[in-house]
C-alpha beads as a LAMMPS data file, in Angstrom:
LAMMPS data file: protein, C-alpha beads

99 atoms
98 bonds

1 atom types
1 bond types

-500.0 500.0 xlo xhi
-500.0 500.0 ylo yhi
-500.0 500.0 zlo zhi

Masses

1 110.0

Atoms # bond

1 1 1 0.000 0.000 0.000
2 1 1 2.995 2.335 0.745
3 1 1 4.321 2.082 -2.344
4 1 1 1.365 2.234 -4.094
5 1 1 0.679 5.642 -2.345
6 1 1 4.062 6.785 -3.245
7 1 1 4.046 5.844 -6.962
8 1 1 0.195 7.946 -7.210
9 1 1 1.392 11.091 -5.292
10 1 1 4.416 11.341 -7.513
11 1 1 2.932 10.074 -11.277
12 1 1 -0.209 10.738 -10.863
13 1 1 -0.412 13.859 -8.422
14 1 1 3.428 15.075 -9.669
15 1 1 4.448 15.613 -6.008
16 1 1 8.044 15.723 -4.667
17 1 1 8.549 12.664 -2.733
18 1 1 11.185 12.650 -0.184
19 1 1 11.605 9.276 0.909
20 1 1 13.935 7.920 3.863
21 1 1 15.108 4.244 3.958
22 1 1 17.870 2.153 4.803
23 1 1 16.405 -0.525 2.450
24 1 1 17.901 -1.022 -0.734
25 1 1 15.304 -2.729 -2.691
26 1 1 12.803 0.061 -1.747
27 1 1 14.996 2.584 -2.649
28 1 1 15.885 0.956 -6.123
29 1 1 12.070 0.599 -6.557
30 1 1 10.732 3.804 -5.509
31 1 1 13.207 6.512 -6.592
32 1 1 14.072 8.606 -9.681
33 1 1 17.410 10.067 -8.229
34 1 1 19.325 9.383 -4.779
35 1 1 21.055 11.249 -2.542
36 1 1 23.366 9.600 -0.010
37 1 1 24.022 11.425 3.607
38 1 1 27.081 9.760 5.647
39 1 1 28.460 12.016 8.486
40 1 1 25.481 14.664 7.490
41 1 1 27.726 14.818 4.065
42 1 1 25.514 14.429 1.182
43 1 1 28.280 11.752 -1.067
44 1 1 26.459 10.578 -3.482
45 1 1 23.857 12.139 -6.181
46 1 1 22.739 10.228 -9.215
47 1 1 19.771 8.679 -11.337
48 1 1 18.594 5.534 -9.677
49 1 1 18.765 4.074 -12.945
50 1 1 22.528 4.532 -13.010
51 1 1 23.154 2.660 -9.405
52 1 1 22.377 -0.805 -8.088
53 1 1 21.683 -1.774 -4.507
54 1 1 25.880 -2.838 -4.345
55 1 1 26.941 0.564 -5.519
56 1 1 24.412 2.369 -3.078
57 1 1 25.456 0.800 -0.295
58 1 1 28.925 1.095 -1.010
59 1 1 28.462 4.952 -0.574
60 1 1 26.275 4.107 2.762
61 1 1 29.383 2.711 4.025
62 1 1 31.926 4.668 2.111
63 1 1 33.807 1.475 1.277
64 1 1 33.477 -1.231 -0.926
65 1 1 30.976 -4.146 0.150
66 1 1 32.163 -7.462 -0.363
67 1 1 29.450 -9.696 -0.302
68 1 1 25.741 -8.584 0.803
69 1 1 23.575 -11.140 2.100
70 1 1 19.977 -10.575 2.287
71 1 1 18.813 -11.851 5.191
72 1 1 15.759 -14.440 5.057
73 1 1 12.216 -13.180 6.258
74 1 1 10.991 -14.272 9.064
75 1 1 8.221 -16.924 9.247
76 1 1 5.330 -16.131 12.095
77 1 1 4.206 -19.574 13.363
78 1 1 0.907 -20.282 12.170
79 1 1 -0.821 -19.920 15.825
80 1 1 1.004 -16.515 16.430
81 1 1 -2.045 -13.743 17.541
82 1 1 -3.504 -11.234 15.292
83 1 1 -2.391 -7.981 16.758
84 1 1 -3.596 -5.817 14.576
85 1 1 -6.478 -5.959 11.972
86 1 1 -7.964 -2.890 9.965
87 1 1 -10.681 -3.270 7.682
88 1 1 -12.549 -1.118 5.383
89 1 1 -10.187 1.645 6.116
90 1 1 -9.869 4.519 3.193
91 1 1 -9.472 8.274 3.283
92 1 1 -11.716 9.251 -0.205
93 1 1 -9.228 10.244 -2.518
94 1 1 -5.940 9.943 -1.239
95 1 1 -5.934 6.193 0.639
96 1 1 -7.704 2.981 0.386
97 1 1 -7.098 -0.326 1.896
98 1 1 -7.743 -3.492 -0.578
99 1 1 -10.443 -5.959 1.169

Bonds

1 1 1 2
2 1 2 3
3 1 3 4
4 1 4 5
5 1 5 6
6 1 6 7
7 1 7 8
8 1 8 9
9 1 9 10
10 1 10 11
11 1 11 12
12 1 12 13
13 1 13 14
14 1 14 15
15 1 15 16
16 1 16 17
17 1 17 18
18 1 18 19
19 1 19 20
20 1 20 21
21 1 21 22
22 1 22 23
23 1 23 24
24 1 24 25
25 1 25 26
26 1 26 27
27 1 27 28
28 1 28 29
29 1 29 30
30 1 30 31
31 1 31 32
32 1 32 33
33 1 33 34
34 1 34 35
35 1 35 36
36 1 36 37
37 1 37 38
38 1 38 39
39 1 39 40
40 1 40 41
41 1 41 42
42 1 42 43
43 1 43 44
44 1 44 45
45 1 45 46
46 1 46 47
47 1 47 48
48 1 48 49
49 1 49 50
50 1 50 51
51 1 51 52
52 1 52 53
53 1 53 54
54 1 54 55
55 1 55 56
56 1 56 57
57 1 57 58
58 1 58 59
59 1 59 60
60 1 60 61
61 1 61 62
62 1 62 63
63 1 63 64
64 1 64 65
65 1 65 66
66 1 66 67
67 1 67 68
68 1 68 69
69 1 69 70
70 1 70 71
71 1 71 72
72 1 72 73
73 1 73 74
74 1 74 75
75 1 75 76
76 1 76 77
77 1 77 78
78 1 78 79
79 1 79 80
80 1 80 81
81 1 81 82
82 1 82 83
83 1 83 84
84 1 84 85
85 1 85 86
86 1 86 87
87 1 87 88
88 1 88 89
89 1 89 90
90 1 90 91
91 1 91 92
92 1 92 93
93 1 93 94
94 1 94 95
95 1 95 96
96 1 96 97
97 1 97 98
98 1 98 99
């Protein structure tokens, strides 16, 4: 849903997006350009087109990365309690939350 959101406000609605993650794949997937910050240094500016998640990270770091492992997700057991359930929720025009 995030994502979707994001994509609509900047395609559809042409906003500016400013968006803040420390997670490669969403950063490859969501962004046009990137800026990288280390040390409150911005190091890095290019098209997201131009960069992979190795060459991003290596600027993260401000070395090279040998080998990045993605870690596996993590399986819930299937008895584990719901915690949190929303349904029906929407705000007309801007959000809306698939059934």
């Amino acid at each position: 849903m995030v994502y979707r959101t994001v994509r609509r406000l900047s395609n559809v609605e042409h906003k500016a997006i400013v968006f803040v993650s420390h997670f490669l794949d969403e950063v490859v997937a969501l962004t046009d350009c990137v800026t990288i910050l280390r040390d409150g240094q911005a190091v890095m500016r290019a098209d997201t087109s131009d960069l992979d998640e190795a060459r991003i990270a290596e600027a993260i770091v401000g070395r090279q990365i040998i080998a990045m492992v993605r870690a596996e997700p993590k399986q819930l057991p299937d008895t584990a309690p719901v915690v949190l359930e929303l349904r029906n929720l929407a705000s007309p025009g801007k959000v809306a939350l698939c059934p």
